[in-house]
Backbone as a chain_set.jsonl record, in Angstrom:
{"seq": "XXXXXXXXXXXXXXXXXXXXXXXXXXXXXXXXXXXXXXXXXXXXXXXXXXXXXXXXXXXXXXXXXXXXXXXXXXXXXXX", "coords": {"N": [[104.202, 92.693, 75.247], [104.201, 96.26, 75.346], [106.553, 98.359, 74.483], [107.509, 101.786, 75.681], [108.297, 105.216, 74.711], [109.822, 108.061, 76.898], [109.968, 111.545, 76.424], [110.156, 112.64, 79.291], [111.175, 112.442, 82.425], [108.615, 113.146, 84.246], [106.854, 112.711, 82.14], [106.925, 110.137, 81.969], [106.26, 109.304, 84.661], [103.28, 110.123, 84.524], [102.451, 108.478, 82.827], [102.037, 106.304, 84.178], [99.94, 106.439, 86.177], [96.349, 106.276, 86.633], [93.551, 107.481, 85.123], [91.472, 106.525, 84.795], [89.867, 104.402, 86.718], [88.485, 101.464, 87.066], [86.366, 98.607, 88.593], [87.864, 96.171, 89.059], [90.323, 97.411, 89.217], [90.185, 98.679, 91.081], [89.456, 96.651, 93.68], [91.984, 95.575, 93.11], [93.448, 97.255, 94.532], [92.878, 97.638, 96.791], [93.372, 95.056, 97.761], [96.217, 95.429, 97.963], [96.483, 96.778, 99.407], [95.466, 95.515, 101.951], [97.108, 93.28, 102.033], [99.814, 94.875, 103.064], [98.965, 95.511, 105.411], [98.6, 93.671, 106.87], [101.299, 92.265, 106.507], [102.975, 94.198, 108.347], [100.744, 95.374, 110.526], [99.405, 98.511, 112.195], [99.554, 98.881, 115.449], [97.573, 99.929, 117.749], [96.512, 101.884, 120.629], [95.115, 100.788, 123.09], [91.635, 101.115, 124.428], [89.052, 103.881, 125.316], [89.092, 106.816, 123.784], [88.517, 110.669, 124.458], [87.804, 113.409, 122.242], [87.691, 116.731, 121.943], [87.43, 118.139, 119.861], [87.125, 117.185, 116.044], [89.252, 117.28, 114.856], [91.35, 117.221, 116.688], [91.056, 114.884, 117.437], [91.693, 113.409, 114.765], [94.624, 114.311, 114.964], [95.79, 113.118, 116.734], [94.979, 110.595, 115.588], [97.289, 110.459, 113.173], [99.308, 111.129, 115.011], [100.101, 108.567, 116.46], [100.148, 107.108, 113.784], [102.14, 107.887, 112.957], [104.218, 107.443, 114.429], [104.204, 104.723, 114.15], [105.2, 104.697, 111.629], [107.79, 105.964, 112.02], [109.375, 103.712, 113.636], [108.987, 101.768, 111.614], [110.735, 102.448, 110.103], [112.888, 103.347, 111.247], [113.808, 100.272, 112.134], [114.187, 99.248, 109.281], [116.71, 100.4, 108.447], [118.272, 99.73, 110.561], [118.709, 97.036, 109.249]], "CA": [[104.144, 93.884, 76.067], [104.743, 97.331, 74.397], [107.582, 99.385, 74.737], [107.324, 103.263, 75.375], [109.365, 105.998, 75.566], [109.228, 108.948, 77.084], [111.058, 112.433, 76.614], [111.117, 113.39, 80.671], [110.506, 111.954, 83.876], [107.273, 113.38, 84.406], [105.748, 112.03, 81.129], [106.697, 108.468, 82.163], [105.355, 109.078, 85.665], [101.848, 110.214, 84.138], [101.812, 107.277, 82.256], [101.478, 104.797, 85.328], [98.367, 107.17, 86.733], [94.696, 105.133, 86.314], [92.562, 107.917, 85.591], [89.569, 105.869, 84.933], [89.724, 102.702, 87.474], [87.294, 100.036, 86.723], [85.885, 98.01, 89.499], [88.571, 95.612, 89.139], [91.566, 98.294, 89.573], [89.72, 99.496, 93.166], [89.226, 95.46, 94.417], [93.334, 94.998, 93.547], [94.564, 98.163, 95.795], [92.27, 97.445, 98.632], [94.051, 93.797, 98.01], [97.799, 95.571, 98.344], [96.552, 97.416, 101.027], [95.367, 94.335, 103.662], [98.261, 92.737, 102.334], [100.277, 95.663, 103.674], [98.324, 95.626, 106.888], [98.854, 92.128, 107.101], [102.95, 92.141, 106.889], [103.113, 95.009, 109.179], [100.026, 96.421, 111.308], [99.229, 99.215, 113.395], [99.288, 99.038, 117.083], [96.748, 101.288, 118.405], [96.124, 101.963, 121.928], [93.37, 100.294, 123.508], [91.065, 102.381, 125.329], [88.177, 104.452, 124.195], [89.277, 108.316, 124.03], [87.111, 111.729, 124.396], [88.191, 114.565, 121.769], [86.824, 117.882, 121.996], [86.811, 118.232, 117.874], [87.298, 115.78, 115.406], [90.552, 117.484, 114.369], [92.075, 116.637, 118.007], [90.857, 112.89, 117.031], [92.561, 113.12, 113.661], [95.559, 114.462, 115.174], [96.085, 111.901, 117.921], [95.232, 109.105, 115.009], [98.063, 110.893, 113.024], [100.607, 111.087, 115.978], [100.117, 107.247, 116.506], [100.623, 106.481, 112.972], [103.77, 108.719, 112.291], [105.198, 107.042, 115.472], [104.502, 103.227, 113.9], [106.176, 104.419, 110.78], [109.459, 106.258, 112.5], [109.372, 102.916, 113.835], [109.565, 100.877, 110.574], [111.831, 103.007, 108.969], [114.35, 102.406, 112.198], [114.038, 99.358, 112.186], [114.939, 99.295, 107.881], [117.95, 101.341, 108.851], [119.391, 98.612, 111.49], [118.685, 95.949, 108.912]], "C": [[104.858, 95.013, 75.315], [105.847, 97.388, 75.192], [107.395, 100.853, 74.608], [108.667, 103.765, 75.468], [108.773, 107.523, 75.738], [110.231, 110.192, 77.392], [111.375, 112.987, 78.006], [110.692, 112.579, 81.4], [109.022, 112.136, 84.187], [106.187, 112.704, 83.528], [105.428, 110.759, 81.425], [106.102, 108.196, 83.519], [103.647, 109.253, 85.566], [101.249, 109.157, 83.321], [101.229, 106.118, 83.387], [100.299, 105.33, 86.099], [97.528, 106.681, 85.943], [93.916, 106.344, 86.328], [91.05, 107.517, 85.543], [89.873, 104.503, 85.587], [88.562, 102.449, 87.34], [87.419, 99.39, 87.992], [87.389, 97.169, 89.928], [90.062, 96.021, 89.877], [91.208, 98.489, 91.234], [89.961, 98.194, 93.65], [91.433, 95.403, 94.467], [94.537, 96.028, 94.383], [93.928, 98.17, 96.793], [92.72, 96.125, 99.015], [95.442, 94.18, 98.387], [97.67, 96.018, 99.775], [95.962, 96.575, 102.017], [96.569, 93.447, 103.415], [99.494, 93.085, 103.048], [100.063, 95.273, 105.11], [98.714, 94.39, 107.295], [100.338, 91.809, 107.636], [103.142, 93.163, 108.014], [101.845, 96.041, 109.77], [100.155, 97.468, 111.961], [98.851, 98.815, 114.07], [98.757, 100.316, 117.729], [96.421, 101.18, 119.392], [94.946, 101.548, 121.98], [92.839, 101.034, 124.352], [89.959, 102.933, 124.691], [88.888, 106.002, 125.239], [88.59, 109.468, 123.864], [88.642, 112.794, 123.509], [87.38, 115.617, 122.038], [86.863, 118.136, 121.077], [87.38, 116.929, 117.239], [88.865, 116.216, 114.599], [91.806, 116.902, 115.51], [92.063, 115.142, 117.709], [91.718, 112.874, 115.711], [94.024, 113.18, 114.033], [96.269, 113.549, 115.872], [96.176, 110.435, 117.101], [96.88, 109.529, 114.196], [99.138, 110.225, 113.591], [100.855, 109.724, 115.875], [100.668, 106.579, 114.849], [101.837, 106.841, 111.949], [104.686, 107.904, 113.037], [105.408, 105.418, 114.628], [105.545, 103.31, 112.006], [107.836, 105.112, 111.126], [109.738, 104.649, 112.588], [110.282, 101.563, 112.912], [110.985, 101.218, 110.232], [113.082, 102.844, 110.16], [114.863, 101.164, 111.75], [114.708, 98.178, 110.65], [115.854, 99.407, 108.207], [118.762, 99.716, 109.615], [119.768, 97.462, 110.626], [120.223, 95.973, 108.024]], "O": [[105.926, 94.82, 74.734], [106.118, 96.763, 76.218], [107.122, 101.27, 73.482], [109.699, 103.287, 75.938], [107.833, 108.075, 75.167], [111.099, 110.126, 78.263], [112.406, 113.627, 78.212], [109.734, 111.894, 81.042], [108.318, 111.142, 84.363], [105.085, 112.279, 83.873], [104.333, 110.206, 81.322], [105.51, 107.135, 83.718], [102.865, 108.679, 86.324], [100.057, 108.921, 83.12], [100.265, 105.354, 83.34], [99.654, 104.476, 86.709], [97.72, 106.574, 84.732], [93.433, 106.575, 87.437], [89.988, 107.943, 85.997], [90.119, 103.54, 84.861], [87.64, 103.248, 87.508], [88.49, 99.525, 88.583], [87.981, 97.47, 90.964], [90.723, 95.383, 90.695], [91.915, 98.424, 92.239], [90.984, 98.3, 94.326], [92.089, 95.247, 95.497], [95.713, 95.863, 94.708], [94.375, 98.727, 97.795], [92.641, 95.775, 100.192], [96.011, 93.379, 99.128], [98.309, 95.814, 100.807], [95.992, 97.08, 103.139], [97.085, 92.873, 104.374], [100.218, 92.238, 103.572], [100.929, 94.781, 105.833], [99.281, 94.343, 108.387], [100.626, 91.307, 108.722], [103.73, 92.54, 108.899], [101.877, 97.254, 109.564], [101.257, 97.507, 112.508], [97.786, 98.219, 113.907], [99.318, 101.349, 118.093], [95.775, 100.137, 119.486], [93.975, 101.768, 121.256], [93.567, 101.68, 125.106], [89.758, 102.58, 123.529], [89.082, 106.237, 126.432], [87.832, 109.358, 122.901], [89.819, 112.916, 123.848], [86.238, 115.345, 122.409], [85.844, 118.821, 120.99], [87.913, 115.956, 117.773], [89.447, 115.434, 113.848], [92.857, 116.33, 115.221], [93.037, 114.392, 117.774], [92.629, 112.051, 115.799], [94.758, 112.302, 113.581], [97.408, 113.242, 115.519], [96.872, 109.47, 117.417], [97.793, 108.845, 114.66], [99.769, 109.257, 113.166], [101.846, 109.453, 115.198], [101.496, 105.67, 114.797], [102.273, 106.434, 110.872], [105.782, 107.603, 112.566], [106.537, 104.95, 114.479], [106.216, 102.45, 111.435], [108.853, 104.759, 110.53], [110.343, 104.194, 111.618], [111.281, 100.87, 113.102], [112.003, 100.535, 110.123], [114.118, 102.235, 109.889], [115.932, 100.935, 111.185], [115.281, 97.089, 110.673], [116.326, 98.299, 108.461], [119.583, 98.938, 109.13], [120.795, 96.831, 110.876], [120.627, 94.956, 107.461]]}, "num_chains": 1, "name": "protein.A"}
């Protein structure tokens, strides 16, 4: 495994950016991300809800998923 170096912060953060993902790269972050989902889901209200735009619907999914991460991050904190 190489070794780099890199004269600032920024250079060595542009190094870990994929700008060309290959099939393979997409299949193993849609794998972090159900593993994610997996250790800790969202709880979404059950119900079916009426928006009057689809920004009101974004906003409301939003609200719900700011609230389940205050949530986490409490519940970090106590640990």
């Amino acid at each position: 495994m190489p070794v780099y170096k890199y004269k600032s912060f920024e250079e060595a953060e542009k190094a870990l950016w994929n700008f060309n993902p290959d099939e393979a790269y997409i299949d193993r972050v849609a794998e972090l991300w159900d593993f994610a989902d997996e250790l800790n889901p969202i709880k979404y209200p059950r119900g079916v809800f009426k928006f009057k735009t689809i920004q009101e619907a974004n906003k409301h999914r939003e609200e719900i998923e700011r609230a389940h991460a205050l949530k986490v991050m409490a519940r970090k904190k106590c640990e």
